[in-house]
N, C-alpha and C positions, 0 to 999 in steps of 0.2 A: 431185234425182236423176231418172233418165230411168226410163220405166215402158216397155208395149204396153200399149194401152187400146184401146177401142170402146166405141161406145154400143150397149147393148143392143138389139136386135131392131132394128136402123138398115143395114143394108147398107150397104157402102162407105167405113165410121166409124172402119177400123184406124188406129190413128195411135201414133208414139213420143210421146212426150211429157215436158214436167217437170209433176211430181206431189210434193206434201212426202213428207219423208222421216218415214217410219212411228216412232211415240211408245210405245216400249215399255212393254208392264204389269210389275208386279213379279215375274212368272213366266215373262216372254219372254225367248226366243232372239234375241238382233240377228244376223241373218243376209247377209253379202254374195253376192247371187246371181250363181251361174257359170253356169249353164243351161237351160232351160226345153223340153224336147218339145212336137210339135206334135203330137196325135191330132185325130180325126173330130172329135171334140167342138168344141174349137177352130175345127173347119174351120165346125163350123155355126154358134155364137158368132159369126164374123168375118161371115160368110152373111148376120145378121141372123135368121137362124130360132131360136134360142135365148138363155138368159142371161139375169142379173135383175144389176142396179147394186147396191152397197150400197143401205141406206135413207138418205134424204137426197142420194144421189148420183147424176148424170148417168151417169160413165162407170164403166165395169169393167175393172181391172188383169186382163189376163189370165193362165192359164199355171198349172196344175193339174201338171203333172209336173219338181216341184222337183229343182232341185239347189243346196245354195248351202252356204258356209264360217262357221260360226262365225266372229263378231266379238267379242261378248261374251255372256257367261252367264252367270244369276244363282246364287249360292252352293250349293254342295249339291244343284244341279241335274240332275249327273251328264254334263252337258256342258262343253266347255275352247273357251277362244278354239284355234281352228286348226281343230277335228271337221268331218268333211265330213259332212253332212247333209241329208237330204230332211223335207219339211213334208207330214204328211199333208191329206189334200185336204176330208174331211167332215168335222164338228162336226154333235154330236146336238141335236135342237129343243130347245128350251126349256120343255118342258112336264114333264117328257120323258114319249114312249110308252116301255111293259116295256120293248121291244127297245133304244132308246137307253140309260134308265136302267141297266143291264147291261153296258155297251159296248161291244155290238153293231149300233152308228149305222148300218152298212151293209146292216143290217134293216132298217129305220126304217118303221113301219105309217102315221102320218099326214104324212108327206111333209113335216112342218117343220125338216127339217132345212138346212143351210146347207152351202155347197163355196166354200172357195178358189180364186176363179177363172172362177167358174160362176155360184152364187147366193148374192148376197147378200152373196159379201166377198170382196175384192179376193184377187186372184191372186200366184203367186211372178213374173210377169215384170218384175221390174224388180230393179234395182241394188245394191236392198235392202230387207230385208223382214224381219219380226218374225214367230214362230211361239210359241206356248205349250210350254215345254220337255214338257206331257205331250202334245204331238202332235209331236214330231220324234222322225227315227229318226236312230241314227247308222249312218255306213254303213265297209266296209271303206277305207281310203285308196289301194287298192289302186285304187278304182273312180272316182277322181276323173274320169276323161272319160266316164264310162259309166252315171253314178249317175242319171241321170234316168232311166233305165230300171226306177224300183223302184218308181214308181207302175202300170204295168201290170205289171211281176210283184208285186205284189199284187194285181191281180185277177185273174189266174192262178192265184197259190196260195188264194185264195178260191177257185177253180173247181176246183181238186183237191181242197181239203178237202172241198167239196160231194161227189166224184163220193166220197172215199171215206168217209165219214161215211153217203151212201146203201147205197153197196155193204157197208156192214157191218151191215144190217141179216139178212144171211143171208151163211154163205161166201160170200168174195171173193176172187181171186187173181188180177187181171187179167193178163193179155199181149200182147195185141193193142193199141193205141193207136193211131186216127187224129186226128188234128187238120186242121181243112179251113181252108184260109188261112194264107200264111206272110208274114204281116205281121209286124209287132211281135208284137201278142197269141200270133199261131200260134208265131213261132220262139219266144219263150219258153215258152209253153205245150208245146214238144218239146222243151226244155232240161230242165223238171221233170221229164218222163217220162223220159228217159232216165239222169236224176238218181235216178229211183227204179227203174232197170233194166228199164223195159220196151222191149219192143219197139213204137217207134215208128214211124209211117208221115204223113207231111203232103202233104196235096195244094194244090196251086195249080196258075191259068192259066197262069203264064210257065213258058216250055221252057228257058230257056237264064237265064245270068245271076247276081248276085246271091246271090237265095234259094235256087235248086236246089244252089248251090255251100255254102250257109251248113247247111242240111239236111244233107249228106250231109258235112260235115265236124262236125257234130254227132255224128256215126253214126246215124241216123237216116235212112229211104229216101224218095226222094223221088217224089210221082206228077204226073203233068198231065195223065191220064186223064181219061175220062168218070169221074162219082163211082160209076155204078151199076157199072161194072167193077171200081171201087177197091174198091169195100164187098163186091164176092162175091171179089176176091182177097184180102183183109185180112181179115174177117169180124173184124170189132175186135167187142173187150171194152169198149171204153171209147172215145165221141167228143168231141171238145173242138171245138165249132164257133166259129169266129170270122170271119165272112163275114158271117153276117144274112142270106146270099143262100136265098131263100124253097125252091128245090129243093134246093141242098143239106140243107136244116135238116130237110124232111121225106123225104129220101133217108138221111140218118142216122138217124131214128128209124125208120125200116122195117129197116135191114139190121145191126144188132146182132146179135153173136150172142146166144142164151139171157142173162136178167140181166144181160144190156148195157145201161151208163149212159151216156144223151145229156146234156150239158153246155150250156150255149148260151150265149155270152159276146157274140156279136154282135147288133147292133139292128137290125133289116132296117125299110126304109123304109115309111111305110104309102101304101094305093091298090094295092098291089102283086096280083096278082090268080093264083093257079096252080091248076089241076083237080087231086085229089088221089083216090085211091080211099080216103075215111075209112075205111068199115068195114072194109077190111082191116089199115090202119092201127093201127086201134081193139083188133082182133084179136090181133096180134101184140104190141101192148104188154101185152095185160093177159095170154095166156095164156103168154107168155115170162117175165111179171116184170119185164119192162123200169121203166125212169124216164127222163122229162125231166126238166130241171131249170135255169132261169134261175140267173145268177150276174153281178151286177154293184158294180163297189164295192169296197171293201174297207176291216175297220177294223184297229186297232193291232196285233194279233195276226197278222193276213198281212200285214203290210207285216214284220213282222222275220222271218216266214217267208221271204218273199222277199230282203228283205238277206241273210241267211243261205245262202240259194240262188246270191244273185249273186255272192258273195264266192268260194261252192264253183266256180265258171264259170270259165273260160277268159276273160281281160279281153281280150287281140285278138279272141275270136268277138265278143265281146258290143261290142266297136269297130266291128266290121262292119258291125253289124244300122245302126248311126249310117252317113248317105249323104251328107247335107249339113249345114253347118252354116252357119248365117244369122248376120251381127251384127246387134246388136243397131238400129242405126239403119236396116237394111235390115230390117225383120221381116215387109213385107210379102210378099217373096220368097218364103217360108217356106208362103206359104200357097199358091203357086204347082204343083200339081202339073208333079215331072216323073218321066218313063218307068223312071229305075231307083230311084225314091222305095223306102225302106223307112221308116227314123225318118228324119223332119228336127230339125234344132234349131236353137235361140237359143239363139245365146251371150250370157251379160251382159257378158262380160269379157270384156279381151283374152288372158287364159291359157288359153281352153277352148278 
């Protein structure tokens, strides 16, 4: 079968490839893979800047945001040849810390834990692939073009549970929602907000295009203001950052309103250098109440949150956020940025 592989930390190393086809355990899913998204992650993986092989192994299957079809399934599993299905991406270490032993791996304290894709074990990009029936979700059939999307809305709905599991530690009643970035992360991360009735607001650079049209057909308003204008017209309750870009992250933590909750989903590059006034910073979280709050990841519990979510969605918006789509034997394409990029993908098949 044909895979996308790289060798770890090797720049220049993407290649399709035949790879044997994967030897199911007694509690696997045989999966035919339809899709595969491309995120940051990926893009640093191909980079050479991240990524670990299996053990024993040279290269790394890539491809962390699964989509693929029941082939077979073992008895009593609760899955059927036909289920459209995503493969969750982390597995808890083997020791386990509390938080894995729990099944909250997306905690994970001593970092041995393992990703499909990433560390340590081959990824969903290829043809076919085997998943442990307790880490597959099933998904609506509704969402067969669109199903690779439910690996980042589950870190999404991971970043909502956070903001409201913080926010309940005192009345909560938010209404204000910005989200800064209308990438993937962002547009679904205004897809939940507005699934929970707020009033939504997302900001991004581009004026025209695309996103401003995917935002505003959300209901949802869209900005490409400076942020410090955004934040004194919106005075949000609640931010969901997903840029990583260094002023925005500490432009949202100054302009919440009262027990306003910053989220932060994005990973801003290190080296990166900005003059801040901390102490007033310092200031306004502690005597506002305010919270930061990192969010990345997610385990079995937000991924059927987010199935649940995507199924609720409109399947043409959620076609949109999709821009390109790569086969499989072009996949390096994919890693090509271009100008009206939102998702890319790999297809495995010729049906997706």
């Amino acid at each position: 079968m044909r895979a996308v592989t790289v060798r770890p930390l090797a720049a220049q190393s993407l290649e399709t490839r035949e790879v044997p086809e994967p030897v199911p355990a007694h509690d696997d899913l045989v999966v035919e893979g339809l899709a595969v998204g491309v995120c940051g992650t990926d893009k640093e993986i191909v980079a050479g800047e991240y990524g670990w092989a299996p053990p024993g192994q040279e290269r790394l299957v890539i491809g962390h945001e699964s989509l693929g079809r029941v082939r077979q399934a073992p008895p009593n599993s609760g899955f059927d040849t036909g289920d459209l299905v995503v493969g969750v991406v982390r597995r808890p270490d083997p020791v386990p810390c509390g938080a894995c032993a729990r099944g909250e791996f997306d905690m994970c304290r001593n970092g041995r834990y393992t990703e499909r894709g990433i560390k340590e074990r081959d990824g969903y990009a290829s043809q076919l692939w085997t998943v442990e029936s307790d880490y597959a979700v099933k998904l609506d059939p509704a969402l067969e073009r669109v199903g690779m999307l439910l690996e980042p809305a589950s870190v999404v709905a991971k970043a909502w549970e956070q903001v409201e599991r913080v926010g309940g530690r005192a009345w909560f009643e938010p209404r204000q929602v910005l989200v800064t970035g209308a990438g993937p992360i962002g547009l679904l991360a205004a897809l939940l907000g507005v699934q929970r009735g707020l009033d939504v607001h997302v900001l991004d650079r581009v004026t025209s295009g695309r996103k401003p049209t995917l935002v505003r057909d959300l209901g949802a308003t869209y900005h490409s203001a400076d942020i410090d204008q955004v934040i004194a017209a919106v005075r949000p309750d609640v931010v969901l950052e997903a840029t990583g870009a260094g002023r925005l992250v500490f432009a949202a933590m100054a302009g919440t309103a009262p027990y306003g909750i910053v989220c932060l989903t994005g990973v801003s590059p290190r080296g990166r250098q900005l003059s801040i006034d901390a102490g007033t910073t310092n200031r306004e979280l502690v005597l506002e109440n305010d919270a930061v709050v990192g969010s990345v990841n997610a385990n079995l519990r937000r991924y059927q949150q987010a199935a649940d979510a995507l199924a609720k969605a409109d399947p043409g918006w959620l076609e949109r956020i999709v821009t390109r789509r790569v086969p499989l034997e072009r996949a390096a394409e994919a890693f090509t940025v271009q100008d009206e990029d939102v998702k890319v993908v790999i297809t495995l098949t010729g049906d997706v």
